[in-house]
Structures are given as structure tokens and as C-alpha cells.
C-alpha positions as CSV (number, residue, x, y, z in Angstrom):
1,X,-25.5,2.7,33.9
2,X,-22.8,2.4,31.0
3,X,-25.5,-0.1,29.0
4,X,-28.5,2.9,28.7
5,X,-25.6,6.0,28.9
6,X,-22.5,4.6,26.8
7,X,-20.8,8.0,27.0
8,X,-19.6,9.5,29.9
9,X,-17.4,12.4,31.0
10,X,-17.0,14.0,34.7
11,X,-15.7,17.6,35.3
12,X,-15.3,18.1,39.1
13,X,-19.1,17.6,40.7
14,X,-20.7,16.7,37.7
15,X,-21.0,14.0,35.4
16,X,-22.4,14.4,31.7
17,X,-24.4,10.9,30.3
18,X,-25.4,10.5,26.9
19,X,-27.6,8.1,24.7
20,X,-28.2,8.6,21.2
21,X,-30.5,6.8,18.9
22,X,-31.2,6.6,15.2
23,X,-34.3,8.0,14.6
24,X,-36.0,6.1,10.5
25,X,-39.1,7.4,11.2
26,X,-38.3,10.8,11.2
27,X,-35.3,10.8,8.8
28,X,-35.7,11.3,4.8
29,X,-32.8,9.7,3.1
30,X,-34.1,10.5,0.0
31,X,-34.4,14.3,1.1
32,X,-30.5,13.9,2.6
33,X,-31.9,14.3,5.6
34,X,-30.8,12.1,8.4
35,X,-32.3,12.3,12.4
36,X,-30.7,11.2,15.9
37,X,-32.5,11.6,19.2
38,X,-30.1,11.8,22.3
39,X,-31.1,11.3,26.1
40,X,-29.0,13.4,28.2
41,X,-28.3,12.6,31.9
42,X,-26.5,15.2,34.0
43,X,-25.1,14.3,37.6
44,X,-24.8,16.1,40.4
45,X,-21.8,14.3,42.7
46,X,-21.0,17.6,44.6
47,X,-22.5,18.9,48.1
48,X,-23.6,21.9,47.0
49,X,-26.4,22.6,44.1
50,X,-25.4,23.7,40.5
51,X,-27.4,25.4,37.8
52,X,-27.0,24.7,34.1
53,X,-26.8,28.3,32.4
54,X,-25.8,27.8,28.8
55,X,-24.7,25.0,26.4
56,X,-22.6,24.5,23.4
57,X,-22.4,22.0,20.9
58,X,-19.9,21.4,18.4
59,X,-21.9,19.2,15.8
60,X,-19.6,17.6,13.0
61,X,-21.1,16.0,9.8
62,X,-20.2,13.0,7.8
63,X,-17.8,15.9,5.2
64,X,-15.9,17.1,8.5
65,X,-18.3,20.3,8.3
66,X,-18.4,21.8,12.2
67,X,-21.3,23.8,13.1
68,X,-21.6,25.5,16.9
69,X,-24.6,26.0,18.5
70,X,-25.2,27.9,21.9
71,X,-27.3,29.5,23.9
72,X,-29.4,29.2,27.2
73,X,-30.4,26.4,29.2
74,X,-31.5,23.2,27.5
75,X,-34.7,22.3,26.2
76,X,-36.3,25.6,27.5
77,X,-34.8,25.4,31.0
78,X,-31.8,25.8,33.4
79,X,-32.2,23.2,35.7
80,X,-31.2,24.0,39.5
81,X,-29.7,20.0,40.2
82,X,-29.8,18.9,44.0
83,X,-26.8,16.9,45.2
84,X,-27.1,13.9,44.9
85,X,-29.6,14.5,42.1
86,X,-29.5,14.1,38.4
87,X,-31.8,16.2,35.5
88,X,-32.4,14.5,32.1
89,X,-33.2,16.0,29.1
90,X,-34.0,14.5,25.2
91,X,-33.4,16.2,22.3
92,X,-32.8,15.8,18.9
93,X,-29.9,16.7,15.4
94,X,-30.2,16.3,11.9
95,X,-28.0,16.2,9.6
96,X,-27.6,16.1,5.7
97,X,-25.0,13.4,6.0
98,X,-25.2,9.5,7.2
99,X,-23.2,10.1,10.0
100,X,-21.7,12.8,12.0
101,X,-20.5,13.6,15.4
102,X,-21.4,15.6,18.5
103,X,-19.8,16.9,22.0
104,X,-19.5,20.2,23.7
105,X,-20.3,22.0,27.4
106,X,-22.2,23.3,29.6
107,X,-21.8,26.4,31.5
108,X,-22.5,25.8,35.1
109,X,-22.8,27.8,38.3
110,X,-22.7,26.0,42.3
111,X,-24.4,27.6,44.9
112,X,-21.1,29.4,46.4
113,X,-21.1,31.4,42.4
114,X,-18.8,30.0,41.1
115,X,-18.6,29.2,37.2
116,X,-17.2,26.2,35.5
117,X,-17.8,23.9,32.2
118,X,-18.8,20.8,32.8
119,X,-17.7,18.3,29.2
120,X,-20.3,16.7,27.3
121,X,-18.7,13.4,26.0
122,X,-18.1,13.2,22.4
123,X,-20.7,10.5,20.6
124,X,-21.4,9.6,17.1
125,X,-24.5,10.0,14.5
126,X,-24.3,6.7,12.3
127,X,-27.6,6.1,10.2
128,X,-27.6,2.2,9.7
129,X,-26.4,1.3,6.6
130,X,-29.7,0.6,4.4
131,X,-29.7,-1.6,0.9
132,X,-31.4,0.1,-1.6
């Protein structure tokens, strides 16, 4: 599992796994424009179901600029995740720098209502260096 998810981070029942790629074909260098896909794996280790509700990011360029972005679900859902179970999700970032980083939360509610943050691991954006 740590070969295709390299980062990794539990908070109590659930466990946040993330893959990110460099993305040539749909990044514009020339444009300063820079593209990373990343494949997210949650967990659910826990005997009761949770429900993502929200996410955060905090998304950090190559100059040290931090940018947040929230709001509901991922990719269009909030995914009810069995235990046992696990719910992926791809998405993607640009940025106007070679490199960069990402982490942040999720907002999460289990069955019995109660509310917690699960940690998204911190990973890094690096465009491969190119000659010109």
C-alpha cells in the first residue's frame, strides 16, 4: 500500500492515502502554468460508518503563497464509507509555480453524530526539472 499511496496519516477510525502525479500533458510551462493529479484513498478502520461532509486544503506554491480552499464533499459527493471500507477520489491543482505543496482535512461525521477532522497528509507538487 505505501508503493501506490506514499502519504499517509490516521486520525482515530480513519486513514487518509494520497498519490500525486505530475501531469506534462496538461501543464503549460511556457504559460507558468504547472498541473498535478492526486488519487485520494480514505479508510474506514472503525465499526461504525462515517460520512465525509466538507474538506479543506491548504495549497502552498513554490514563493511560500498559501491559498485555502473549502467547501462540501469531494468531487461532487459526501461519501457514506462502510467499515471496513475505503472511497477514492482523483482530482487535480495547478499552480503558477514548479512546485508547491498540499495537505488539509476533512470534516467527518460517524453514525452515533459525532464530528471530527480526519488529517490529510502533507505531499509535494514538483514539476520535473526540464532542459530547455
Amino acid at each position: 500500500m505505501k508503493a501506490l499511496f506514499p502519504h499517509a496519516l490516521t486520525t482515530g477510525p480513519v486513514t487518509v492515502r494520497v498519490s500525486v502525479s505530475y501531469l506534462p500533458e496538461q501543464s503549460e510551462p511556457q504559460r507558468g502554468r504547472w498541473f498535478w493529479a492526486y488519487h485520494v484513498r480514505i479508510e474506514n478502520d472503525g465499526d461504525q460508518p462515517v460520512q465525509l461532509l466538507t474538506r479543506r486544503w491548504i495549497i502552498t506554491d513554490g514563493r511560500g503563497a498559501r491559498h485555502s480552499v473549502e467547501g462540501e464533499g469531494v468531487v461532487g459527493e459526501q461519501p457514506v464509507i462502510q467499515p471496513g471500507a475505503s472511497y477514492d477520489y482523483v482530482s487535480g491543482c495547478p499552480l503558477a509555480t514548479t512546485s508547491g505543496a498540499m495537505q488539509g482535512s476533512y470534516r467527518m461525521v460517524g453514525a452515533d453524530g459525532l464530528t471530527f477532522n480526519a488529517a490529510i497528509p502533507p505531499f509535494a507538487l514538483i514539476a520535473p526539472a526540464v532542459a530547455s
